[in-house]
C-alpha positions as CSV (number, residue, x, y, z in Angstrom):
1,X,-29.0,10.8,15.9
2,X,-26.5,8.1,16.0
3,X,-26.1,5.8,12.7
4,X,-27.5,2.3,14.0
5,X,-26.2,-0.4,11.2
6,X,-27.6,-3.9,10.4
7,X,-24.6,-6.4,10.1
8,X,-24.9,-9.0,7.9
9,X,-21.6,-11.0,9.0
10,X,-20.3,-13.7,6.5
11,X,-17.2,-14.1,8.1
12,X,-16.3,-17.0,6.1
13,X,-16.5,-15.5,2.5
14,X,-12.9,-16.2,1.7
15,X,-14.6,-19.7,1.4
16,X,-17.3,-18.8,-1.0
17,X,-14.8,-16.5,-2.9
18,X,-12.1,-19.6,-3.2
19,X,-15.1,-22.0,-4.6
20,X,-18.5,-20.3,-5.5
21,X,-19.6,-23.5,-6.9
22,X,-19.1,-25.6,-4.7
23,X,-20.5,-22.7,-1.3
24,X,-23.5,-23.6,0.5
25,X,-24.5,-20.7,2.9
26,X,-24.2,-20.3,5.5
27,X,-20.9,-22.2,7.2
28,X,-21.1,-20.2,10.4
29,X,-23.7,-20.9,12.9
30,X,-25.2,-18.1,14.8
31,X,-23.6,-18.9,18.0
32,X,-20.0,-18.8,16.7
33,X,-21.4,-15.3,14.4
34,X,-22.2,-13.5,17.8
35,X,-18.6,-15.0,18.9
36,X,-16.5,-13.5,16.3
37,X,-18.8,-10.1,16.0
38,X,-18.0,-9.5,20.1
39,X,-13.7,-9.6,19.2
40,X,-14.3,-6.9,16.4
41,X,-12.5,-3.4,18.4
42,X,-15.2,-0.8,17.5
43,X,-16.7,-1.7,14.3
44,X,-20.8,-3.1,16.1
45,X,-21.9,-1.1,18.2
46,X,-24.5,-2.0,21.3
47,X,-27.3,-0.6,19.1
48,X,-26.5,-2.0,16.4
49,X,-28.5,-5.5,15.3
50,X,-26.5,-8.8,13.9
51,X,-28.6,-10.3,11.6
52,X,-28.8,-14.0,11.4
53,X,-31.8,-16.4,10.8
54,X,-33.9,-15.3,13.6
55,X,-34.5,-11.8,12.0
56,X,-37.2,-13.6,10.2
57,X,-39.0,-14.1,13.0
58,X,-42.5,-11.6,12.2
59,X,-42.8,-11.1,15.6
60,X,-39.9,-9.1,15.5
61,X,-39.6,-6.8,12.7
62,X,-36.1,-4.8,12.2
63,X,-36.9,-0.8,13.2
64,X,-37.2,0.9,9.7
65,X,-33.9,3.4,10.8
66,X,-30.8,0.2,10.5
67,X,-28.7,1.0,7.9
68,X,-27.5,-2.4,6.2
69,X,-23.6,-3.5,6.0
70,X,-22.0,-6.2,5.0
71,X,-18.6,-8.3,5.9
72,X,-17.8,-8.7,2.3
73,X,-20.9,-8.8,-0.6
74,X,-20.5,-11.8,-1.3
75,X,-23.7,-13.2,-3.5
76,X,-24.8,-15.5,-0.7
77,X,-24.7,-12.4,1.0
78,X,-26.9,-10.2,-1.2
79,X,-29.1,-13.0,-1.3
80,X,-29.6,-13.5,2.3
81,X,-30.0,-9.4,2.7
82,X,-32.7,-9.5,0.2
83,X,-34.5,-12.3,2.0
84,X,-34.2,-10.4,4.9
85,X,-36.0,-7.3,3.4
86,X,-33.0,-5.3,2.5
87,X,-32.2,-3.6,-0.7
88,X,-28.4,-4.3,-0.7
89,X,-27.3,-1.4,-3.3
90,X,-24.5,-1.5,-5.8
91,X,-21.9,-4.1,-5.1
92,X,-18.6,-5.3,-6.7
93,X,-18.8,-8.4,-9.0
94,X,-17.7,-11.8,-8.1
95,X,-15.3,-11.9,-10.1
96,X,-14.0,-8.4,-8.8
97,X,-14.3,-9.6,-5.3
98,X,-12.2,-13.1,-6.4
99,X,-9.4,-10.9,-8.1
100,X,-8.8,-8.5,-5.1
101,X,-8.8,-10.8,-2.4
102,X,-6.5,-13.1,-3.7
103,X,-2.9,-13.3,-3.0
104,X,-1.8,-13.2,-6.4
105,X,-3.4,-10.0,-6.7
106,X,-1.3,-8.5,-3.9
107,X,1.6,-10.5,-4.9
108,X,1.3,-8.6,-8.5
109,X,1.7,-5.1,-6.3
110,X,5.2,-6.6,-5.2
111,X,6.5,-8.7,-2.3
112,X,7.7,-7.2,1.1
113,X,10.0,-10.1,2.2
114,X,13.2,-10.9,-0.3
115,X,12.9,-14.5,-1.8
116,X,9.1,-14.3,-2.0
117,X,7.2,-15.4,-5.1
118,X,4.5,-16.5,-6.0
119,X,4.0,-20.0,-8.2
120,X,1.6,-21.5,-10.6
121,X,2.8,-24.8,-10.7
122,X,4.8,-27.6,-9.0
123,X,8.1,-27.2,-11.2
124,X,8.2,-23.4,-9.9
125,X,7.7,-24.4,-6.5
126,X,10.1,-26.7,-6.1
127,X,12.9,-24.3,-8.3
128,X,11.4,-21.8,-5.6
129,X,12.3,-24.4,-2.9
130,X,15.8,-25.1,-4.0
131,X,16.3,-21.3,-3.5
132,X,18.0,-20.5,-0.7
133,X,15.6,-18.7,1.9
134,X,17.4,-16.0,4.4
135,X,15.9,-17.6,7.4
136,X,16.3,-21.2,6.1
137,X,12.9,-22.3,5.4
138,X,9.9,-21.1,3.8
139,X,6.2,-20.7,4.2
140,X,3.6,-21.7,1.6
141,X,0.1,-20.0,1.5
142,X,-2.8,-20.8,-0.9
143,X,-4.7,-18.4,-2.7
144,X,-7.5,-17.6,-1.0
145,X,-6.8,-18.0,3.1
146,X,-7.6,-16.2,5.6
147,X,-6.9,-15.9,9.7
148,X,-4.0,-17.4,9.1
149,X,-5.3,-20.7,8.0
150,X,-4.6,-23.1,4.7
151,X,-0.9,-22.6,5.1
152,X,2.5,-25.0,5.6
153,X,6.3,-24.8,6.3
154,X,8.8,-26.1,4.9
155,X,12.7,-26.3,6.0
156,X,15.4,-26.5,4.0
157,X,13.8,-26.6,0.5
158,X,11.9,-30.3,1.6
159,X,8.6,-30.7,1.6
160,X,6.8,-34.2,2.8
161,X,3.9,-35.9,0.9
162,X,1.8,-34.5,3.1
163,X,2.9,-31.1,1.8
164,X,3.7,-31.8,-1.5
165,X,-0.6,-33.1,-1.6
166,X,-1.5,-29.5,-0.4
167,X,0.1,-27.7,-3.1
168,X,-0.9,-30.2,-5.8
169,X,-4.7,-29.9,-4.6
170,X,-4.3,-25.8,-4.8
171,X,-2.8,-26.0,-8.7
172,X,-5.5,-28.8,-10.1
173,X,-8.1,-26.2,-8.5
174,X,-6.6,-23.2,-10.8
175,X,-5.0,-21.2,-7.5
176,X,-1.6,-20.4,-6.8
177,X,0.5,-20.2,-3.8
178,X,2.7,-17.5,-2.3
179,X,6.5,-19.1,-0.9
180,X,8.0,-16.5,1.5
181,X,10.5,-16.7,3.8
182,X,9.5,-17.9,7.2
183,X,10.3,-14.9,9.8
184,X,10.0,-14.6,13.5
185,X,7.0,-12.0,13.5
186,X,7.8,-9.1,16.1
187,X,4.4,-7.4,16.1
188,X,1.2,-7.1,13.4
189,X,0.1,-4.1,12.2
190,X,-3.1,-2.8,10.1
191,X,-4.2,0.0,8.0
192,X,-7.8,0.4,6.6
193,X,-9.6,3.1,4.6
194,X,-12.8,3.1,2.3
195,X,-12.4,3.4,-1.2
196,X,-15.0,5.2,-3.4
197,X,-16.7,4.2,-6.8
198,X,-14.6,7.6,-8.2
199,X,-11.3,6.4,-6.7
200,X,-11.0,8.7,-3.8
201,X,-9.7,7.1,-0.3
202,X,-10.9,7.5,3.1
203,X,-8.0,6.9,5.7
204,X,-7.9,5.2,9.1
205,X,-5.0,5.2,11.8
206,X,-2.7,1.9,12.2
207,X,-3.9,-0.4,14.0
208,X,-1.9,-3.2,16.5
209,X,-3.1,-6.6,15.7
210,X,-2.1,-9.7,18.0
211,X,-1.5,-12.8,16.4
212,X,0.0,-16.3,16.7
213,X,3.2,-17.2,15.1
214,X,1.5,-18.0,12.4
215,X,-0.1,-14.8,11.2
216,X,-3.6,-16.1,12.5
217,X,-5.4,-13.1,14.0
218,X,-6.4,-13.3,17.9
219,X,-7.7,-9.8,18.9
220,X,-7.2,-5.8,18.2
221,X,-5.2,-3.5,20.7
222,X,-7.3,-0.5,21.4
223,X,-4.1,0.8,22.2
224,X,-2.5,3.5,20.0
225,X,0.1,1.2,17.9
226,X,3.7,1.5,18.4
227,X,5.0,2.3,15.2
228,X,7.6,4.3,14.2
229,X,7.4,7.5,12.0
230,X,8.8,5.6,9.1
231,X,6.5,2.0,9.4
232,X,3.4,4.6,9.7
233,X,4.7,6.1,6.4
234,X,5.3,3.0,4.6
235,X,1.9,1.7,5.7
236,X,0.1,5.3,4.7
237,X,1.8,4.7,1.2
238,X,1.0,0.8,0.7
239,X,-2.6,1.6,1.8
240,X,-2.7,4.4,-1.0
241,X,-1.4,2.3,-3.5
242,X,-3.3,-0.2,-2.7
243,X,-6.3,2.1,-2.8
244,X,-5.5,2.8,-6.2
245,X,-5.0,-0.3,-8.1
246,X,-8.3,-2.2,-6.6
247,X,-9.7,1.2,-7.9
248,X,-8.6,-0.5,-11.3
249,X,-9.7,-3.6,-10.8
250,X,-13.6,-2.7,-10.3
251,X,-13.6,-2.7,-6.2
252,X,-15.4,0.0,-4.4
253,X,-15.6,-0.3,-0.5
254,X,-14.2,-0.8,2.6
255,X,-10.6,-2.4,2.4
256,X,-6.8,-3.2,4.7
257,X,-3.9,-4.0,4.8
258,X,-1.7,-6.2,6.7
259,X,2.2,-5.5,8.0
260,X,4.4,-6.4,10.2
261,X,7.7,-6.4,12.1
262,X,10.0,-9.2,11.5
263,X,13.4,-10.3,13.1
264,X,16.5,-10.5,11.1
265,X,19.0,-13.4,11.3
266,X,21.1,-10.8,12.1
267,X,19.3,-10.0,15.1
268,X,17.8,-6.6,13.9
269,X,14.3,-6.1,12.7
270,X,12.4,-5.0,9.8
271,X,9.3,-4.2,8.3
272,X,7.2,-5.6,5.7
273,X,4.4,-2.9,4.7
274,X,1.9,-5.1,3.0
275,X,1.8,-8.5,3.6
276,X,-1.9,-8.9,2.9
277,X,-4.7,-7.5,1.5
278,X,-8.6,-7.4,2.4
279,X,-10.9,-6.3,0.5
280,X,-13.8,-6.3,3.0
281,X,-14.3,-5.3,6.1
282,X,-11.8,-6.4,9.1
283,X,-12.1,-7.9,12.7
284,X,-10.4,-4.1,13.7
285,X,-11.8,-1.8,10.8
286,X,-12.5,1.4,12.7
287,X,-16.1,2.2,12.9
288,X,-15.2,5.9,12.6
289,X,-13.9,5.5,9.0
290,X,-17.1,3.8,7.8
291,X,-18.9,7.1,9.0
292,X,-16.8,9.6,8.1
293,X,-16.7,7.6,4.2
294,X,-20.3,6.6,4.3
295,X,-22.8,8.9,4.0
296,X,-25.2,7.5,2.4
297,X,-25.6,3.1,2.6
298,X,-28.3,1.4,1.7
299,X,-31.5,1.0,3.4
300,X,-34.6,-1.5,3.7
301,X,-36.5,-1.4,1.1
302,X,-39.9,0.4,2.1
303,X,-38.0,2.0,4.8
């Protein structure tokens, strides 16, 4: 019999994760929840139920078989499964959760693009800035981001007021941000797998994202992604090594990473293997690696 999962979708946890004090659940209404559920590739399937709100309804009780998932276990998340009558199971920390998806996390595994740091503070920025980049200007990303989102450029090493209040805002708050060189993005990549509580690592195939110039996510090719033998390597040995240092850190789950394919000044290309981690589910996570690395997931309770 085919698996039939309830989704519980908090596709805005990177929101709770940057500020858990200050998170008031839920941010996405259910319209724009079906909206972002229907550009996942394969992950939902047509029997599969979304759960929102109107769950509660008595009238319509959940069939005892759905198999609960969530987009990141988040503890507004747990919360809102238990409401809905689902015994979530063992789930990462908070604090776990905060570490891993962070880009100082991921910036601690190395950088893929020369010149890339990342800064506490506004006197290493700007030493950053007066670096020279190899393209000529830079990118700044906060901490916790995601779709591409909460991010500025800056030419030239100078940065407006404008710019200068967005960093400034990010250090008072405790978070960092990652400078890289600003590239001409050729084509996005991901890799995904499922990491168990013992370690061990489930792994998917490369996917092609496509995105804006910006990194910010539009949709999943279902198309088999044109990488060469040597970017599929480098992404099957950042996904491992990835695998194995939020194994460290306390995560357990599903997880990606981002890459892509960058032009040179020179006018070649080149490839940056990790440019992102998520520790969560994706947009394009491939529903066949959650059943080939789940066996067992949690139930409703009573079920």
């Amino acid at each position: 019999m085919a698996t039939r999962i309830a989704w519980l979708l908090n596709f805005d946890a990177e929101l709770e994760l940057q500020a858990p004090e200050r998170y008031r659940a839920p941010r996405i209404t259910e319209e724009r929840v079906h909206e972002l559920a229907a550009r996942t590739l394969d992950l939902i399937a047509p029997d599969d139920r979304v759960l929102t709100d109107a769950v509660l309804d008595p009238q319509r009780p959940l069939p005892a078989d759905l198999q609960l998932q969530m987009f990141c276990p988040t503890p507004s998340a747990l919360a809102w499964a238990t409401k809905l009558g689902f015994s979530p199971g063992p789930a990462p920390s908070l604090t776990v959760l905060r570490d891993v998806n962070s880009r100082r996390f991921c910036a601690a595994l190395g950088h893929g693009l020369p010149g890339s740091s990342f800064v506490l503070d506004m006197p290493a920025l700007e030493r950053q800035l007066q670096l020279p980049s190899f393209t000529g200007s830079y990118v700044l990303k906060r901490e916790f981001s995601f779709a591409g989102r909460e991010q500025r450029r800056v030419q030239d090493g100078v940065f407006d007021d404008s710019t200068r209040g967005f960093c400034a805002r990010s250090f008072a708050r405790g978070e960092g941000i990652q400078v890289e060189p600003w590239v001409q993005r050729l084509a996005d990549f991901s890799r995904h797998g499922y990491l168990m509580p013992d370690g061990s690592v489930s792994v998917g195939p490369t996917r092609e994202q496509r995105c804006d110039p910006f990194g910010r996510y539009l949709g999943m090719s279902a198309l088999a992604a044109d990488v060469s033998a040597l970017e599929d390597g480098a992404l099957a040995s950042e996904l491992l090594r990835t695998g194995a240092a939020l194994h460290a850190a306390g995560y357990f789950g599903p997880f990606g990473i981002d890459a892509f394919r960058y032009r040179l000044p020179s006018g070649g290309y080149a490839f940056d293997a990790r440019c992102e981690i998520n520790a969560r589910f994706t947009m394009g996570y491939p529903r066949a690696l959650l059943l080939e690395a789940v066996t067992a997931v949690p139930v409703r309770a009573g079920s």
